[in-house]
Structure formats: structure tokens, C-alpha cells
C-alpha positions as CSV (number, residue, x, y, z in Angstrom):
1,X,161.8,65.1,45.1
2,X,159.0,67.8,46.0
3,X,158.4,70.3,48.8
4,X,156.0,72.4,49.6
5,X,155.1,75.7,48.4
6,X,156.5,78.8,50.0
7,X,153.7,80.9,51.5
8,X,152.3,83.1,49.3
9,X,153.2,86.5,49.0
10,X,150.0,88.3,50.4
11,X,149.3,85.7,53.1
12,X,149.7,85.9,56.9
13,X,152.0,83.4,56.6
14,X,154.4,85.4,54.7
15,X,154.0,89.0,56.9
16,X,155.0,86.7,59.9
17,X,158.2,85.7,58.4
18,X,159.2,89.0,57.1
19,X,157.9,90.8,60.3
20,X,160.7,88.0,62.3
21,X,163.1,89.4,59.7
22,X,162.8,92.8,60.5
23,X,163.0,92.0,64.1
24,X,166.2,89.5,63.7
25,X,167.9,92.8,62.0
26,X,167.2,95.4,64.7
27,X,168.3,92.5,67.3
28,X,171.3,91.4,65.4
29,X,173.7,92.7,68.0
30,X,172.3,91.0,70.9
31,X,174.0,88.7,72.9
32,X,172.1,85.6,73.2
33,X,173.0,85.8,76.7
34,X,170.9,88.7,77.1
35,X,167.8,87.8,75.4
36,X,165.6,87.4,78.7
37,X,166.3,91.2,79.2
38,X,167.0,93.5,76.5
39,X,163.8,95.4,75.4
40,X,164.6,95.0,71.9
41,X,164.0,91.1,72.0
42,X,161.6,91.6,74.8
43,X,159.4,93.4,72.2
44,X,160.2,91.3,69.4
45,X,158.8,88.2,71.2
46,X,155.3,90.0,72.0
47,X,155.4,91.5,68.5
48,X,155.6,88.3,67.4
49,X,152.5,86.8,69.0
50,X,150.5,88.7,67.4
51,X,150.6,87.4,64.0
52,X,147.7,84.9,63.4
53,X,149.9,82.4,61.5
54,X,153.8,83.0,62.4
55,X,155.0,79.3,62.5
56,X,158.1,80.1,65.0
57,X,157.8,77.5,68.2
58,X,155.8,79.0,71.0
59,X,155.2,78.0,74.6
60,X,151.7,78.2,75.8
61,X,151.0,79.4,72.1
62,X,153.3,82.2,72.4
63,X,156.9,83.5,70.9
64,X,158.9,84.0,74.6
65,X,163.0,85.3,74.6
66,X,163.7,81.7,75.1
67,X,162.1,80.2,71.9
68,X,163.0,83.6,69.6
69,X,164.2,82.9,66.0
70,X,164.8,79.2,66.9
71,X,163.7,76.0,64.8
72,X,161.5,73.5,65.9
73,X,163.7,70.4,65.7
74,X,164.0,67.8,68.5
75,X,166.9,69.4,70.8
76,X,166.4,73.4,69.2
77,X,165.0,74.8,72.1
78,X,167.4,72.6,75.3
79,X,170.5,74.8,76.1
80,X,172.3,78.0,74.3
81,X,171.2,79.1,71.1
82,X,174.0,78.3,69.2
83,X,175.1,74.5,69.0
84,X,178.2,73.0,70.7
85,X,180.0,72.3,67.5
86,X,179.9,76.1,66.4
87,X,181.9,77.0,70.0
88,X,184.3,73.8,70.8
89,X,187.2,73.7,69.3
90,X,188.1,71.3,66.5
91,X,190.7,68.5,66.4
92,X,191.6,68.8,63.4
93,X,194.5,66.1,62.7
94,X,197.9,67.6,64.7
95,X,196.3,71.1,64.6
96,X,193.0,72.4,66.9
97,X,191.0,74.4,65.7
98,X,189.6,77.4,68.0
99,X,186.2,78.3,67.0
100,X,186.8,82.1,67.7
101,X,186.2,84.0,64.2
102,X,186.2,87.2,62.6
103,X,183.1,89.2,62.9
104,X,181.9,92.8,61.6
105,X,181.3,95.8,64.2
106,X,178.0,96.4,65.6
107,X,175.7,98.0,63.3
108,X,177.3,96.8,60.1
109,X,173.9,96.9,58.2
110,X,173.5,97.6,54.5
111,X,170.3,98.3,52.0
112,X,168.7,100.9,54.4
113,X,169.0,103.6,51.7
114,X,166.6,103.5,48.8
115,X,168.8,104.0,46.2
116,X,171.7,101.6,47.6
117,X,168.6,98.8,47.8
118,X,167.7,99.8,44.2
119,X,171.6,100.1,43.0
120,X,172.1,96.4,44.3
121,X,168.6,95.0,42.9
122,X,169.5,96.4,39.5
123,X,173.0,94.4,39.5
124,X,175.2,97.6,40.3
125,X,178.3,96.0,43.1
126,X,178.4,97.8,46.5
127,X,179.6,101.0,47.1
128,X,181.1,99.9,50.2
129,X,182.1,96.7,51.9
130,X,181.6,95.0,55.4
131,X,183.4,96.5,58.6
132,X,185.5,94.2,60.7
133,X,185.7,93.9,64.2
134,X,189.7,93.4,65.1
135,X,189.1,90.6,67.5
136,X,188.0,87.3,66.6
137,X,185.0,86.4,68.6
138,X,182.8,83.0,69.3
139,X,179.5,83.0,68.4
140,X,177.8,85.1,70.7
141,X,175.3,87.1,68.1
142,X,173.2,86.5,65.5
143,X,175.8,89.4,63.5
144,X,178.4,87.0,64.4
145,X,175.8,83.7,63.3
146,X,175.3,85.7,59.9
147,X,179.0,86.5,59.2
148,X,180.0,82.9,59.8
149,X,177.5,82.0,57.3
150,X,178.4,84.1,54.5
151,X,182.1,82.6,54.9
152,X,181.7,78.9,55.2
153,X,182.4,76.5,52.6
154,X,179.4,73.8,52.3
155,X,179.8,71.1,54.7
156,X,182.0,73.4,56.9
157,X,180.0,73.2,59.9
158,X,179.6,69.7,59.6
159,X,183.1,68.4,59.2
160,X,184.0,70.3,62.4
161,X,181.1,68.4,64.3
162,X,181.9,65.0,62.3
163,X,185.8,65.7,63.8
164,X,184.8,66.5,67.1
165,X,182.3,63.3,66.9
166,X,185.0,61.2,66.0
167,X,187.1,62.4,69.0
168,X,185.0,60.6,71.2
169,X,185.7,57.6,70.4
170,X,183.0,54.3,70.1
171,X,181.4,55.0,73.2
172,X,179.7,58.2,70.4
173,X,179.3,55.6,67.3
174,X,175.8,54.5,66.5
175,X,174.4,51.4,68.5
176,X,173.4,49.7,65.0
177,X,177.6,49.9,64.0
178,X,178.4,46.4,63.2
179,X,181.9,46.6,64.6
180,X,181.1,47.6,68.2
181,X,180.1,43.9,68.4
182,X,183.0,42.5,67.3
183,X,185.9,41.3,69.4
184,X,188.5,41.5,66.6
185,X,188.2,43.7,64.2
186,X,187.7,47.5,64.2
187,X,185.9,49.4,61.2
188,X,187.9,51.6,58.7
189,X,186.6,51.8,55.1
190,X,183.1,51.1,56.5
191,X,181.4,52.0,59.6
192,X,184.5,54.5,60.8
193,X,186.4,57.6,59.8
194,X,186.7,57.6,56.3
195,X,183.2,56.1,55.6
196,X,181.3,58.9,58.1
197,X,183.2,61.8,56.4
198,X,182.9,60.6,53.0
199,X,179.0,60.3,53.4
200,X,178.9,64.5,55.1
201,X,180.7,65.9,51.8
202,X,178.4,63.7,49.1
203,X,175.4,64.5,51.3
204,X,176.1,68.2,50.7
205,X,176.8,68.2,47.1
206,X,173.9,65.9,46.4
207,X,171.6,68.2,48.4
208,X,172.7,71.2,46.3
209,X,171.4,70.0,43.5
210,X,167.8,69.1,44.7
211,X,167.7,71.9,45.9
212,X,168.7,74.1,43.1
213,X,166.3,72.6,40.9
214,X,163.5,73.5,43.1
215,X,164.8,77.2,43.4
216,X,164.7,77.7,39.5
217,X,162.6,74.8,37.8
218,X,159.7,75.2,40.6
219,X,159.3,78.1,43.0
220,X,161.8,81.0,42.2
221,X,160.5,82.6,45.8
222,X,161.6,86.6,46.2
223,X,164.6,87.1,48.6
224,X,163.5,89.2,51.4
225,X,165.2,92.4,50.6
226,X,163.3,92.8,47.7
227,X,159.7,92.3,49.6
228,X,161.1,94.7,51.7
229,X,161.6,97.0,48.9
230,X,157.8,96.5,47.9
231,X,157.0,97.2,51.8
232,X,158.7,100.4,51.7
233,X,157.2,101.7,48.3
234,X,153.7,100.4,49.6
235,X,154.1,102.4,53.0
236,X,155.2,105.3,50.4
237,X,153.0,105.4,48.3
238,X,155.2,104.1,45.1
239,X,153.3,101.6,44.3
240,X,150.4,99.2,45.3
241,X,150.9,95.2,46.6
242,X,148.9,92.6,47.9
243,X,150.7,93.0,51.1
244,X,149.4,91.8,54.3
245,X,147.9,94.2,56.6
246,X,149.2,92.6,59.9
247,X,153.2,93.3,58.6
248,X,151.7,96.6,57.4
249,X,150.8,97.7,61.0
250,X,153.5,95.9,63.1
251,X,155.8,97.1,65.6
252,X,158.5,95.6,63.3
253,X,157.7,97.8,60.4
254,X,157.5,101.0,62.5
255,X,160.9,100.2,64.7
256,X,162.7,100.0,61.2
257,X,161.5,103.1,59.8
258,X,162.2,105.1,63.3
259,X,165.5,103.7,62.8
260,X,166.6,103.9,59.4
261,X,164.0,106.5,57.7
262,X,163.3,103.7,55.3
263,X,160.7,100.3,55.5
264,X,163.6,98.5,53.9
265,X,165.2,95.3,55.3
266,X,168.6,96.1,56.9
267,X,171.1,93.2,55.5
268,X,174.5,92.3,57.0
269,X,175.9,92.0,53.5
270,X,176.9,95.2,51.1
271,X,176.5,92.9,48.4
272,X,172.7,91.7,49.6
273,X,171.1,88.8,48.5
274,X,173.1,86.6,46.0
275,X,171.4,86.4,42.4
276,X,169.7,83.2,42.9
277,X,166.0,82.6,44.2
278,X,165.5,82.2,48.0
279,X,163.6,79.0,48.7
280,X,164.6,76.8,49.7
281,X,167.9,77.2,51.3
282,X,171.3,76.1,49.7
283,X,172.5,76.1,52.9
284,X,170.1,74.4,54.7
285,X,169.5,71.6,52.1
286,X,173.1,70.6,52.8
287,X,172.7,71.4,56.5
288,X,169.8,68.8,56.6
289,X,171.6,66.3,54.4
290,X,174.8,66.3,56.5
291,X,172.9,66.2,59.7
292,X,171.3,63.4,59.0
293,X,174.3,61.4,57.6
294,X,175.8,62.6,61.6
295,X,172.6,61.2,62.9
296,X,172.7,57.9,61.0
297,X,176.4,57.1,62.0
298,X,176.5,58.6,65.8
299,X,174.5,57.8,68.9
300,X,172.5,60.6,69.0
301,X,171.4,60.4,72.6
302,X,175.0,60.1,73.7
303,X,175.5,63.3,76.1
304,X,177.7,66.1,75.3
305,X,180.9,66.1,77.4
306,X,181.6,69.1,79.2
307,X,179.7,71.9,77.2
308,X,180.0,75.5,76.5
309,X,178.5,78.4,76.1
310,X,180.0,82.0,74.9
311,X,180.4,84.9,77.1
312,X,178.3,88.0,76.0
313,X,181.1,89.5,74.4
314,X,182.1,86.3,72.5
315,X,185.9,86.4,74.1
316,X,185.4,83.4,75.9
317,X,183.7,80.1,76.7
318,X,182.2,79.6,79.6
319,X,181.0,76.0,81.6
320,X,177.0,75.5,80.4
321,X,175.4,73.9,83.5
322,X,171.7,73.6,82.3
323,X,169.8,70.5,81.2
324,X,171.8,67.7,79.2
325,X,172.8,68.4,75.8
326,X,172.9,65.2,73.5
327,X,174.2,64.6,70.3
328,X,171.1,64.2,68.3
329,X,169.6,67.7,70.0
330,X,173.1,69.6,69.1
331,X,173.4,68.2,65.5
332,X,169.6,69.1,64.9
333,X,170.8,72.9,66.5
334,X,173.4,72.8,64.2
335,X,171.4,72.4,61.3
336,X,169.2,74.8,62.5
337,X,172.2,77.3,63.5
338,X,173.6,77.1,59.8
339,X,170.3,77.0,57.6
340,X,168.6,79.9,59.8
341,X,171.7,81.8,60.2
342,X,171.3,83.2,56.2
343,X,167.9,84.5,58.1
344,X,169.6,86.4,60.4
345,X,171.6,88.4,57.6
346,X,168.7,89.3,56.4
347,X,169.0,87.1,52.9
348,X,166.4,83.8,53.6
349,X,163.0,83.6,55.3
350,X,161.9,81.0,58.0
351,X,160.8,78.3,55.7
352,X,163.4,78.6,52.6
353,X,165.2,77.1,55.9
354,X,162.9,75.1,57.4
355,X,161.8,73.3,54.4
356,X,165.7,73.0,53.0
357,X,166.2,71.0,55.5
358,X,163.8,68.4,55.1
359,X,164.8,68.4,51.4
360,X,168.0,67.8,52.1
361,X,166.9,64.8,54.6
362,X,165.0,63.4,52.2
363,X,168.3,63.4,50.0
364,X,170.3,61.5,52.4
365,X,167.9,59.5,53.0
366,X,168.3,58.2,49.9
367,X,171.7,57.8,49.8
368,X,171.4,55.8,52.8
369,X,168.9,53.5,50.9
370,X,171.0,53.4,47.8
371,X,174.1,52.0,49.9
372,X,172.3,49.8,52.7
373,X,172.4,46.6,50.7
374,X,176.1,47.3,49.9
375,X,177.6,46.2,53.5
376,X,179.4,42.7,53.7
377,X,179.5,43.2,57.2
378,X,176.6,41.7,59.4
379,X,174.9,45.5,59.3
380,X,171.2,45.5,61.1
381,X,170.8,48.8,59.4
382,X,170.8,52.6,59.7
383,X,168.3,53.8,62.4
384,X,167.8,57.6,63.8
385,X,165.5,60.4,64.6
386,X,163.9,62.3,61.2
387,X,163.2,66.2,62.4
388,X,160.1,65.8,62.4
389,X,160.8,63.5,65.6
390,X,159.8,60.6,63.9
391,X,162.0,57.5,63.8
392,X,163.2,56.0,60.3
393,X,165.1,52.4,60.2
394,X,166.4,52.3,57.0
């Protein structure tokens, strides 16, 4: 499998992405609740539009509070920020599962000082260690997005939304299941449960390892902490890089040094980056791959019952009341929530996670081929929207 190259490091492409960065750190204590008003994001969005080639989705051609560090899946920009299956809770066997979770404080930010950035770059473990906030909170933050991340285990995200799928019963299964035409027999091995959570986990695994091959056997892409340590020694003086002049000269780059003294990248981690190269990401190669395998098995234009949406201090859930939210749109959020929320800590750019998740697509994809001819039932095949928007009948 291939992908496409990561921009290159002196293009426009490239000081877009890292200028969103910079932006997504100063913001990460936002509620998304607040976007439309705070000054911070307010500023972020016109900052924004000014880059010739930033590739977030615009309205109109321009970044606005409601498309802000969102992906540009079919479904990312209906409703809340943050997908449904990251806020209801989970029905998980004889247990349920509230999606309130442990967070860090506000302002929990780490590699502002140069010699902490240059302790961690040089292998050297933190000094100090993330700070937690004592409530557990929903979702209402990209902080709380980022945290989330950096705890999950692969397929986390999608197990919960595979549960809470399931819970709906066969009015949510896939039109093209051969069962819901039968009259006496119901699907178990194949076509229900244990077939549909089966396929998430091996998506995710298998997706891993695509992608890891094109992090170290292909492009072995910087991790944005340490552009951001070439930014600062630029702006310094230090040293001399093929840096674009439109990050040089942003709003993004000046708001960070008022703030922190430095032109480094505030991270939400102590530990930064992990050790391996950033693009694409792991986690949105498995995100795209388990996605899909939720896509291929559930109606995705069924409409979400009864949706939420987190109160600006994450303590609660409140009724959503805006346009329909339907499966498809949500699971496409959902990848988007869990590749781009490594972005929001400050640890991935835009297209390690856009790309990722095609990649891991394309993986499932596969998989999907490699068991279609498998099926003793009557199956018509697997059919279901691509991210792109496209439809693939497989």
C-alpha cells in the first residue's frame, strides 16, 4: 500500500499545519461550546485564512469557529465537535459505561522551556508529569480530546461505538445483511455480534502495521515539537532553516512567544512526542480501518437516537437539538475525533491524520475483499460510503 507524501518541510503546506498547531495549543482549554465567541478561536479562525495552502475545510473559502480544527469527512462538520460515541454511555455487557473521564487541569502544557524541549529530544524522561483535574469530565475540550487519546488502547473508541451500535438492534444493521431478509433465522457467527466485533479489533492491528511501515521504511516525517524547536532557533537566531515565511510572520507564532517566552510548541504531554516518526498516524490508521469495518456492517444513514452534547464544563450531557446526526456522519467524526485528537496534544499534524485514515481504509478494505467470497449465506455484498464520499460495493 502507498500514500502520499507529507508536505515538505519548507512549503506552505507545512507552515499551515504547524501554524493550526500552535493555535490548537493556545485554544486547548476552550470549550467547544464556546467557539463562536472566545477571542482566542475567533483569532485563530482569521489567522488561519490567511495561509495560501492550509487544507482545513472552509466555508466560502474561509476557516470560521464552526469548521476549526475539524476533518473534512462526510458528517465532520453536522452537530458538536466531538462524536456521539465519545459522550453516550456504553452498554457494556451487565455494566454501563459512563463516558465521563479523567482529564488534566487547565494549562497543563509542557516543552515551552528550551532546555526541557532539548532534555526530552535528546532521550532524557520528564522532569515532571501531567496534572489531573479531580473530577472526571466528558469531552468538552480539545485538553480533554488529547488526554483521552494518550490513554486509549487501539480500537477503544471503536468498540464502545460497535457496543452502542449493537444496542440498537436490526433496525441499525446494514440493509445489504443477509439475515434481515430472513423469516427464520437470525445471524451470530456471521453478519451479527461476534462477526462485527471481531472484524473492529483485526482492522486495527492490521492497520498498524501498514502503517508502521510507511513511518519507518518510507517517510520518517519530523513530529511537530521538533519543527517547533527549529522555529524557535530560526526566530533566535540559532540556526538557519528553509522555513516558510507565512508561519514565520503569523499571529500563531507571535501569540506563543507572548505567552511562553519561547517559539516552541506547547505539548499536553511531559513525555512529548513518542520515539517513533509522525506520519502517518498510528492512531488514525486504525481509526480509519475500524471506521470503515462500522460502516460496512451498520446502516450508516440510520439517525442517531436521542443525542448529546457536553456542557461547557464537561459535568454533564445536555439534549443536542440541531440538524440530524446519522450513523455514517458520527462514525466518520469519530475517526476524525480520535486520529486528530494526537493533533490537539500537540504530537501529529493535519495530514499524518488525514492520510492515516485513508491508509487504514484502504486496509479494511482489503479485508473486506479477502472475506467476501467466504459467506454461505445468500450475501449481496458489503456496500458504504469511502471518506472521500464516494461509494464502494465490495
Amino acid at each position: 500500500m502507498s500514500m502520499l507524501p507529507a508536505p515538505a518541510f519548507s512549503s506552505a503546506w507545512n507552515a499551515g499545519e504547524m501554524a493550526e498547531l500552535y493555535w490548537l495549543a493556545l485554544t486547548r482549554d476552550v470549550p467547544f461550546a464556546r467557539y463562536n465567541t472566545n477571542p482566542l478561536t475567533l483569532a485563530a479562525a482569521s489567522d488561519l485564512s490567511k495561509f495560501s495552502d492550509f487544507r482545513g475545510p472552509k466555508i466560502g473559502g474561509e476557516i470560521t469557529t464552526g469548521t476549526l480544527f475539524r476533518g473534512d469527512t462526510p458528517g465532520d462538520l453536522v452537530g458538536p465537535d466531538i462524536s456521539q460515541f465519545l459522550w453516550k454511555d456504553i452498554p457494556f455487557g451487565a455494566a454501563t459505561v459512563v463516558q465521563r473521564n479523567r482529564t488534566t487541569v487547565a494549562g497543563d502544557d509542557y516543552l515551552t522551556s528550551y532546555q526541557e524541549w532539548l532534555n526530552i529530544q535528546n532521550g532524557f524522561p520528564p522532569s515532571t508529569s501531567n496534572q489531573f483535574d479531580p473530577r472526571p469530565r466528558y469531552i468538552r475540550n480539545n485538553r480533554d480530546l488529547g488526554e483521552w487519546n494518550q490513554r486509549d488502547f487501539t480500537y477503544q473508541g471503536f468498540l464502545s461505538a460497535c457496543l452502542i451500535l449493537l444496542s440498537y438492534g436490526s433496525v441499525a444493521l446494514s440493509q445489504t445483511n443477509p439475515y434481515l431478509r430472513s423469516v427464520t433465522q437470525h445471524g451470530f457467527a456471521t453478519f451479527a455480534a461476534p462477526h462485527i466485533l471481531d472484524f473492529v479489533a483485526r482492522a486495527a492491528r492490521a492497520a498498524n502495521l501498514a502503517g508502521w511501515f510507511q513511518k519507518f521504511l518510507v517517510h520518517r516525517r519530523l513530529r511537530p515539537e521538533a519543527f517547533g524547536g527549529r522555529v524557535h532557533n530560526q526566530l533566535t537566531g540559532a540556526a538557519d532553516y528553509p522555513i516558510n515565511e507565512e508561519l514565520l510572520n503569523s499571529q500563531a507564532v507571535s501569540e506563543v512567544f507572548n505567552k511562553y517566552g519561547t517559539y516552541l510548541l506547547p505539548v499536553a504531554y511531559p513525555q512529548g512526542s513518542p520515539y517513533h516518526p509522525a506520519y502517518p498516524a498510528g492512531h488514525s490508521c486504525g481509526a480509519g480501518a475500524c471506521a470503515t469495518m462500522l460502516k460496512a456492517f451498520f446502516k450508516e444513514w440510520f439517525i442517531i437516537p436521542d443525542p448529546v452534547v457536553a456542557s461547557a464544563d464537561g459535568l454533564s450531557l445536555l439534549p443536542y437539538s440541531g440538524e440530524p446526526l446519522t450513523v455514517g456522519g458520527e462514525i466518520n467524526k469519530l475517526a476524525t475525533n480520535v486520529g486528530y485528537g494526537r493533533n490537539t496534544a500537540g504530537v501529529h499534524w493535519r495530514t499524518d491524520g488525514s492520510e492515516g485514515l485513508k491508509l487504514g481504509e484502504a486496509v479494511a478494505i482489503g479485508i473486506l475483499q479477502d472475506y467476501r467470497n467466504t459467506y454461505n449465506e445468500d450475501f449481496r455484498g458489503f456496500s458504504f460510503t469511502k471518506f472521500d464520499g464516494t461509494t464502494i460495493i465490495i
